[in-house]
Every structure is written in C-alpha cells, then in structure tokens.
N, C-alpha and C positions, 0 to 999 in steps of 0.2 A: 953409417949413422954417426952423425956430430957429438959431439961433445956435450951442447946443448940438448941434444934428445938425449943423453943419457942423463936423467936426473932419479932421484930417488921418490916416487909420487907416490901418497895414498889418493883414493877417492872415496870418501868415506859415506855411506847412503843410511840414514835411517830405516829401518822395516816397518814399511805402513806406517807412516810416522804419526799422523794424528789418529788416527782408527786406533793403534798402540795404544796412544797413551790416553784415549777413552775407553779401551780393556782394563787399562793399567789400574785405572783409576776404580773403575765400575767392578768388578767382581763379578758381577749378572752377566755382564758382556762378554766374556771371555767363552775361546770355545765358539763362536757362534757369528753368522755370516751379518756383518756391522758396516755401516756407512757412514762416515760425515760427509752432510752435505744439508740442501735446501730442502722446508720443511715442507715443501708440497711435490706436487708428481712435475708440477711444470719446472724444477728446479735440476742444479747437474751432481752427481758424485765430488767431493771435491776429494776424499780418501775412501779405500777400501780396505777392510781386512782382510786378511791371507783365505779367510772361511770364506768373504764374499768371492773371491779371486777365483776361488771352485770353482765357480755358477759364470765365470767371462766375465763377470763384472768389476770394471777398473775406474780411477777416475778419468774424470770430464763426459762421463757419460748420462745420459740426461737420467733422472733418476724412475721416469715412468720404463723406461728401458730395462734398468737396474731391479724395477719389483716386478717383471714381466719374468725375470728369469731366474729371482728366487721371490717367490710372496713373502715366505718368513723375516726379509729382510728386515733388520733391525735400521733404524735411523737415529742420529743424534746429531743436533745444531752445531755448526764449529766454535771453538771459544778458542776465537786467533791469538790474546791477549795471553791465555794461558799453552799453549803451543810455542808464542815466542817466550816464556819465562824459559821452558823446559829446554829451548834451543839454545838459550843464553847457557844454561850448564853448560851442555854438550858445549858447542865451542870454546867456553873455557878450558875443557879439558884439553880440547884439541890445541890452543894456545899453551899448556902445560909443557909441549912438546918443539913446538916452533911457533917463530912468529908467522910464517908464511902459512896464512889460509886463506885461501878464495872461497867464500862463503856463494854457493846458486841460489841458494833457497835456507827456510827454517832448518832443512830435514839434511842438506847436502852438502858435502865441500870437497875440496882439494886441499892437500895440507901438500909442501913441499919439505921434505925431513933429510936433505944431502948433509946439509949443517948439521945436524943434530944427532949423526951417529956417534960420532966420537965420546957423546954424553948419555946416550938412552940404547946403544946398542943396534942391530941393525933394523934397516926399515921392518923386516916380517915381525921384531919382536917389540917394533913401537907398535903396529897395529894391534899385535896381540894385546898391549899392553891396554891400549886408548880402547877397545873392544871392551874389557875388563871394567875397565874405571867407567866406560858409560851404564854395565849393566850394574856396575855397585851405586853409582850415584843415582841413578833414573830407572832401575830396573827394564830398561826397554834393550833392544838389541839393534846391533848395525852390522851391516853388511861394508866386507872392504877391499876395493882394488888395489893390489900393489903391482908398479911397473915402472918402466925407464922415462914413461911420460904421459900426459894427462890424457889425451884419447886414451891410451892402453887400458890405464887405470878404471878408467869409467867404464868400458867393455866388462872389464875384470869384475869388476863389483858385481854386476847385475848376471854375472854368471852361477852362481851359487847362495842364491837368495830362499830364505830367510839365514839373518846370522852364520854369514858367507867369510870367508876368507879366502880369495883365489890371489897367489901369486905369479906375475909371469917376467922373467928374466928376458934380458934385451937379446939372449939367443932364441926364447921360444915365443918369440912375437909370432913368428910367422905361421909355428906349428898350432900356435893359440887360434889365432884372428882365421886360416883360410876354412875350414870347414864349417864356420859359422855361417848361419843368416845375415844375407847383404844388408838387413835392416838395420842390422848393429852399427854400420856406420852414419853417422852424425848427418841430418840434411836428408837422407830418403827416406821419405815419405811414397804414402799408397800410391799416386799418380806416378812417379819414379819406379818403384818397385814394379809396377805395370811395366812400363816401358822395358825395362831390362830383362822382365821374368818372357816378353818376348822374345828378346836376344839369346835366350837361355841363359843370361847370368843369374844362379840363384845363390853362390855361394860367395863370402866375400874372396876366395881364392879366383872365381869367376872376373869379378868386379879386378882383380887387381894384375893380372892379366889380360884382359879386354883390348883391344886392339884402341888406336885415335878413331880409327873410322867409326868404330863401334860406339866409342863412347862421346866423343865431341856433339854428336845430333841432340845428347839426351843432356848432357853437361855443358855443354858450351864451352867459354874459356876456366871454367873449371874441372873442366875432364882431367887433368894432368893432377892437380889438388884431391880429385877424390882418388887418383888410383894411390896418390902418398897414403891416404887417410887407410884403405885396403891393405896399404905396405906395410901399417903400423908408425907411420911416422908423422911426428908432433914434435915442435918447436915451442910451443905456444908457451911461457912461463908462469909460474902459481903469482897472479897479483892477489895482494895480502888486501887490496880495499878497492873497492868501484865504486865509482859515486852515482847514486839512485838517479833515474832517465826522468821518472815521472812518479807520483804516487795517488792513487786513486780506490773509490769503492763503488758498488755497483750493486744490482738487484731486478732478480725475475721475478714477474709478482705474479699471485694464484691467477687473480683475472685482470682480464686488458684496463689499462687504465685508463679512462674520458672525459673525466672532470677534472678541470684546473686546479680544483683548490686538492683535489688527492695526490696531483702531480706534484704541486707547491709542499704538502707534507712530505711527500718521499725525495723531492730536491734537499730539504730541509737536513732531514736524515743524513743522507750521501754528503751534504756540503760539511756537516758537523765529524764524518765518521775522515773525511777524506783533510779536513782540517785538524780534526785532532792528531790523526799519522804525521802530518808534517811539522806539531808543536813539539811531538813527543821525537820525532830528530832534529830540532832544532834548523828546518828550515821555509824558504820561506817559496811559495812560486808565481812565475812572471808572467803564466800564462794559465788558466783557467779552461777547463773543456768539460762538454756534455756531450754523453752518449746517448742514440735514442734509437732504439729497436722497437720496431712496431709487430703487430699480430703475426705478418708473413715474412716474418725475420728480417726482412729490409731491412739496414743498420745506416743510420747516419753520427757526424760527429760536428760538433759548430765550439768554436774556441774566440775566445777573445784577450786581449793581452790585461796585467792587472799591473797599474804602475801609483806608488812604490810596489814592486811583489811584494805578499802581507802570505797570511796562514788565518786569518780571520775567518768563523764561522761566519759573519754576516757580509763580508766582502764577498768569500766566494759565492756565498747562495745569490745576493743578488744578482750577480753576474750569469749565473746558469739560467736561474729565472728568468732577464729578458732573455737570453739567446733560445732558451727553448720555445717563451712565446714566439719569438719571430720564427722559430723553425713551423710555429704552431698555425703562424699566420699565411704558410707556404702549403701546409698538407691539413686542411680543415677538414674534421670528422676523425681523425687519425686515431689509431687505436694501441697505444703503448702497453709492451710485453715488459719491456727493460729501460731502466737509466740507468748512467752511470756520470761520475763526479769524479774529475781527474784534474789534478796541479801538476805541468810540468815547466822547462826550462829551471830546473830547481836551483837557489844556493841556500849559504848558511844564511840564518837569523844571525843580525848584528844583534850587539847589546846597545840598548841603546841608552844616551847618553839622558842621567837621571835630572840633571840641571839645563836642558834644551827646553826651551819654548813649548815646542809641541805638542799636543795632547798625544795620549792614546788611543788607536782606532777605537769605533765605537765596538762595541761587546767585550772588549778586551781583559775586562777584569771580571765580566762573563766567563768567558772561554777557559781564564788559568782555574776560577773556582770550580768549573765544570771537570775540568782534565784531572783536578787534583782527587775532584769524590771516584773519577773512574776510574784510576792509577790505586786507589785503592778498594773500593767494592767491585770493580768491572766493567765493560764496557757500558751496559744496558741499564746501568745504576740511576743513569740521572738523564733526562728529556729536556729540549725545549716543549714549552705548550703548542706552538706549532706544530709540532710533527704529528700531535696525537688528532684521532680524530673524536666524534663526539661520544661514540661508545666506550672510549677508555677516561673520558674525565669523569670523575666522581667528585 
C-alpha cells in the first residue's frame, strides 16, 4: 500500500439524521417508529428513525410501503431549511479540526485529519473529540469511521450504528473488510449481487479473491478496480469543495395531474423552490429542465438552454412551462404523477455592475423580497398568487 493510501480519514455519518433532529426537537416523538417524508401514501420515505428501522423500513421507500409494515407509523413533513441550519453547526465543528472535508450530503462527510495530529492528538481522539462537541452543540449523535482511506472509513462507520465509533488500522483492513457482505462494497447493487451470489461470491473475502474469468463477465474493465476496492485500497483524496452538477426540486402529488392550469401552479412552485436554492448559493444556471412522470411511472425529461444563465423565478417557470406544453402536445390525455424543476450547467452569480445600462430581470426585486421574508420565517412563509389554487385564496 502507498503512501497515498495511508492517510488518516474520518467518515463521519449522522444517525438518522433528519428523523433525529425531529425527535430532538419533538419530545412526543422520541421512543417511537418516525418518518420524514411526503405527506400522502403516494409519496417516499425521505428519513427513518432507528424505531422505524425495526419494522424494514428505510429511506427512499415508497411511503404506502412503509405504513404497510408498521400502521402506527408516525409522519412529519421535511423542513430542508432547518436540517441545513443544523448541518452548518456540525460542519463547523468539523472545520474546527481541519480544513479538509468533503461534505456528501447534510448528514455526511470525510474530514482528512493527517495534518492535524500534531495539534489535536491522534485521529481516534479527534473523533472522539468531534463526537463530543456534536452531541454538546446539537444534542444528536454521529457515527464514525476511522482508516488509512476513504472507502475503509465509510465501511467503518456504518459498522456500529447508532453512535458508532469503529476503528481500523491499515494492518487490519483485510481482517475488517473479508467476512463482511459483498454489498459493502461501493457500486453493487441487487442486479450485481445476483450475479455473484451465483458464483458463490457472498463475502467481500470472495469478491476479492475471485478469479478475471469470474469476475470480468460481471465487471468488465472494472473487474480489477473492484477486486482493489475488496483489498481495501483507495487512493482517492478528501477534496475540501465540489462544485454543485445541477440543483433542482420535485413533487409526487396525491392524485394524477390533467388540467393545465394545476400543472402551471405546481411548475410555478418547483420553478420558485428550485430558484430560490440557487439565489441562496449565489448562482446562476445555463440550462433549465423539466421532469415529467406520468401515472405508469414512464419518466421523461425536456431541457432548454437559458442565455444570459439567470436564477430568476419567472425566467425559469417560463421556460418549463413551454417545454412541458410541447411535451404536452406529443402525449395528449397524459396523466402526471411527478414534476420536477432542475437548473444545471451552474456557475457563480456575478455582481453586477450598479451603474450599467441594463435593467433588472423582470421579478427580480420580487425574488430578493421573497427570499428575504423565507431566510427568515421559512420556506412556506410567502407564495406567489399563482401557485395557490381557488380554495386557499381567502
């Protein structure tokens, strides 16, 4: 093993991370089998608590699923807005200790802490440490892999969950990793797992001894890459910042959608929810797309380019709006389950120059009073009159 694969890695996992901190919060809820997700049966888990976890039920699973196999399941709506306040702690703490963290998600990261013994002591006693300081600031708990590198670490974590600490030195990778389930490796997935579970590979000690003949039919020219990943070995280095692919929002509704003008409110929605994300990082995207799933889950997606790229609520709805008509004018009768409202090819928002000719897109001084009442009561605080339909105007 290089040099390079010897690094000092956390991988640091939230427990349950939103279901948590609507126990955390709730009193009522704790103790008791809890979902955040969508507020109808046709909607998916988006978190589970360790009580729902009992009863099989994890996320991304459809939520009629979820109350099939416990009824008493408890439901609460996500509040993304306040999930990311509570992530921003957390990573600062984790910035306390190094700069190097690669943020996955709200809930996850890699912190790279080689540098950083010589000031905070050895890796097991920053974890211990960052463990600490997350349940004194946030009362919630994290599970944490320590290893020579960032696969290991990620195995590591989710081996003694909830409020985990597993370490594994760059001698007992191998004692770690082979008696485990082949699933633990990154990339198989159930179709995989099939294939191999024929082969009799069940164990990643299988997996990584596995002959080329055995394994190139089901890998291709990655057969040799997954027997490293089996070996315990990662190269791959903790990058401290990725720049966002695309940013978008989306929505299953109770019943199929048919009328234009319910479609045009729920574009409306997605166009405001999926433009305010990109005001609030300050950028801006060059390409605009609409998601459309219909009754029999058929998924299509139609994009169009937006030039100058802008973040404007009323740029991008228009833009979704014709493209869905025309999707609308290719599949008449069509019965929508989902849209969705995605900006990608992203960069940053310039500043723009205060003494330049140009106006202001139009709604633009919409858009900042909007962002600023939700920045501080919440996301749901303030509507256009479009979106609502005739039973919520008063």
């Amino acid at each position: 093993m290089t040099r390079t694969d010897l690094r000092n890695i956390l991988h640091i996992d939230m427990d349950a991370f939103y279901a948590s901190v609507e126990q955390r919060d709730n009193p009522s809820l704790r103790g008791k089998p809890l979902v955040v997700g969508g507020g109808s049966n046709r909607g998916v888990v988006a978190a589970a608590s360790y009580e729902a976890r009992e009863y099989g039920i994890h996320s991304a699973m459809p939520m009629r699923d979820a109350l099939r196999r416990c009824p008493d399941l408890l439901r609460v709506p996500p509040r993304i807005g306040h999930y990311k306040s509570v992530s921003e702690e957390i990573f600062a703490i984790f910035r306390e200790f190094t700069p190097l963290v690669e943020g996955l998600s709200l809930d996850e990261a890699f912190l790279d802490v080689t540098d950083s013994l010589a000031l905070f002591g050895s890796d097991i006693e920053i974890a211990k440490e960052i463990k600490k300081r997350v349940v004194d600031t946030t009362a919630l708990t994290a599970s944490v892999g320590v290893a020579p590198n960032k696969l290991v670490a990620k195995i590591a974590s989710d081996l003694d969950k909830p409020d985990g600490l597993v370490v594994v030195s760059a001698e007992e990778i191998r004692s770690t990793l082979d008696p485990l389930p082949v699933r633990v490796i990154p990339g198989i997935g159930r179709k995989t797992l099939a294939r191999l579970k024929e082969k009799d590979i069940v164990t990643v000690a299988d997996l990584r001894l596995a002959s080329d003949r055995v394994l190139e039919p089901i890998f291709g020219r990655f057969a040799q890459k997954t027997r490293d990943q089996a070996s315990g070995v990662d190269s791959r280095p903790v990058v401290s910042s990725r720049p966002e692919k695309s940013i978008s929002a989306e929505e299953t509704f109770d019943a199929d959608l048919t009328e234009t003008n319910a479609m045009d409110r729920q574009l409306m929605r997605l166009a405001e929810r999926t433009a305010n994300r990109l005001r609030s990082k300050d950028l801006v995207a060059g390409t605009v797309q609409v998601k459309i799933r219909q009754a029999d889950f058929t998924t299509f997606t139609r994009q169009r380019a937006l030039r100058p790229p802008g973040n404007s609520t009323d740029q991008i709805f228009e833009i979704v709006r014709i493209l869905l008509r025309q999707w609308l004018s290719e599949h008449p009768g069509a019965r929508i389950r989902l849209l969705g409202v995605g900006g990608s090819d992203l960069s940053a928002a310039e500043q723009r120059d205060l003494f330049a000719g140009d106006a202001m897109p139009a709604g633009s001084h919409l858009d900042e009073t909007a962002d600023k009442i939700r920045d501080r009561f919440g996301e749901s605080s303030v509507n256009r009159a479009r979106t609502l339909d005739s039973g919520q105007i008063r």
